[in-house]
C-alpha positions as CSV (number, residue, x, y, z in Angstrom):
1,X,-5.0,-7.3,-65.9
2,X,-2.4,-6.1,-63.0
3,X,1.1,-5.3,-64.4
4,X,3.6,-7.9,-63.7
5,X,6.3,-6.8,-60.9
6,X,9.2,-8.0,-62.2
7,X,8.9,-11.1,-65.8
8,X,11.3,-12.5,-67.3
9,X,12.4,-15.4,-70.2
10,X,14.5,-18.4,-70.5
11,X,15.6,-20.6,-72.1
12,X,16.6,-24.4,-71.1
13,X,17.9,-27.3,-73.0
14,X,18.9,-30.9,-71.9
15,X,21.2,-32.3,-73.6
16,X,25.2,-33.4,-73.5
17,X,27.1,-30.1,-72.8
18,X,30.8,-29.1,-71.8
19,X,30.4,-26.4,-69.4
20,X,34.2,-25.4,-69.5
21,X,33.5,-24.1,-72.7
22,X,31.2,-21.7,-71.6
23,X,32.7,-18.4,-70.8
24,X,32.3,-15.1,-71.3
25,X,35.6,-14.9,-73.3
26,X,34.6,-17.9,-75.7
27,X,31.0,-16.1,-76.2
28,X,33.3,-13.2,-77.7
29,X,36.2,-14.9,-79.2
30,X,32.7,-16.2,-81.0
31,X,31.8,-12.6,-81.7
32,X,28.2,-13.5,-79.8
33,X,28.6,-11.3,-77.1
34,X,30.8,-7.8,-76.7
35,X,34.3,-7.5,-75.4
36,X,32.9,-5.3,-72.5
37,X,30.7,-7.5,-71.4
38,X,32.6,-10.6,-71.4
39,X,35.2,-8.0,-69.3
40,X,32.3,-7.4,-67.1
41,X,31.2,-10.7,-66.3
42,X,30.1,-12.1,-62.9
43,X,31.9,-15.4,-63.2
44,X,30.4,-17.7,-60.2
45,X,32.2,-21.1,-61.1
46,X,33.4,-22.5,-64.3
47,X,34.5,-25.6,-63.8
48,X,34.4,-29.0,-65.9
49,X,30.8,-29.9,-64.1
50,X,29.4,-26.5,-64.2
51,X,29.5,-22.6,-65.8
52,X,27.8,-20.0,-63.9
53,X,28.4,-16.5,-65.0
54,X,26.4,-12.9,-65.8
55,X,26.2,-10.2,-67.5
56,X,24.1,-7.4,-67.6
57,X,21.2,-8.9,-69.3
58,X,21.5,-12.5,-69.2
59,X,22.7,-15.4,-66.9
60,X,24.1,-18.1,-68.4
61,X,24.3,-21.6,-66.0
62,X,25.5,-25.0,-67.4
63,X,25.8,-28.0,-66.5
64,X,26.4,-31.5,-67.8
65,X,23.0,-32.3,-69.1
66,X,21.5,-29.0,-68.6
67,X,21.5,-25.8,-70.2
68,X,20.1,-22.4,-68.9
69,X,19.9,-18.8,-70.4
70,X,17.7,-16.3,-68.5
71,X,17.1,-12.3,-68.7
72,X,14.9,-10.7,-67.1
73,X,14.6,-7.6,-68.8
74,X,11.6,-7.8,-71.5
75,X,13.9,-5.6,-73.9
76,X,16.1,-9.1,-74.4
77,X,14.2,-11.5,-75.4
78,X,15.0,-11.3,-79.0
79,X,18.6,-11.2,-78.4
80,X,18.6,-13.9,-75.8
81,X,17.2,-15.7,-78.6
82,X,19.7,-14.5,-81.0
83,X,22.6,-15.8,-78.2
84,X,21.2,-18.8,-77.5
85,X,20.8,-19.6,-81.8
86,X,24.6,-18.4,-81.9
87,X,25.8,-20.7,-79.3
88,X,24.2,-24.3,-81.2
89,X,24.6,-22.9,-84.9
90,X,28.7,-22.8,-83.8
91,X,28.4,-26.2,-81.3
92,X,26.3,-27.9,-84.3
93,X,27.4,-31.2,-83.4
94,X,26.4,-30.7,-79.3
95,X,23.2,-33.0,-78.7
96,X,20.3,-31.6,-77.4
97,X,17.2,-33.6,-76.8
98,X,14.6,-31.0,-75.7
99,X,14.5,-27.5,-75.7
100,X,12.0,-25.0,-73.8
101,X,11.2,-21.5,-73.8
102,X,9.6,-20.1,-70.8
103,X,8.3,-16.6,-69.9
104,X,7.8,-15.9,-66.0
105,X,6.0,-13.0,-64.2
106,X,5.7,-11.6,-60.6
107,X,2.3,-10.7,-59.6
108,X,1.1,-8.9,-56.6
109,X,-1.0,-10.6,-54.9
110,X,-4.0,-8.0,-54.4
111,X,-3.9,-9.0,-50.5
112,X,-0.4,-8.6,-49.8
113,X,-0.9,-5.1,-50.2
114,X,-3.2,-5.0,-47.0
115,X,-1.2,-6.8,-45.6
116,X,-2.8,-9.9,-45.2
């Protein structure tokens, strides 16, 4: 089996979601992530329609009816896990009517080294 180039997990939900409440300094009022990394946050857009920020490890993007939580390093799967639980155990009444957990790889395609 070839080693992947780059994998990855996520996590996506749809649902009814307020993405103005999703910031990196909620996330650590909430103790679920740490003060530096909320500091350290790449805030895209956080906006009533939409929250689009990252840290280090994950990228968090909302929107109305969709929510998305990605890393791509292998080493934070369980806490992505762990951030995502955190997140609906504190917005227990928020509705969310599926949720899926992917895993994604990056292959080389054994002719793209030729350079086919």
């Amino acid at each position: 089996m070839r080693t992947p180039e780059a994998e990855g997990a996520s996590i996506v939900m749809t649902g009814s979601f307020n993405p103005a409440i999703f910031q990196p300094r909620w996330l650590e009022v909430q103790r679920l992530i740490r003060s530096e990394e909320a500091e350290n946050a790449k805030i895209t857009t956080i906006q009533a329609q939409v929250a689009d920020f990252s840290t280090e490890w994950f990228q968090l993007q909302v929107l109305q009816q969709r929510f998305v939580l990605i890393t791509t390093d292998p080493r934070q799967y369980g806490p992505l896990r762990d951030l995502a639980m955190g997140i609906f155990t504190i917005l227990s009444h928020t509705p969310v009517s599926k949720v899926n957990i992917n895993r994604h790889f990056h292959l080389q395609h054994p002719r793209s080294r030729l350079g086919i």
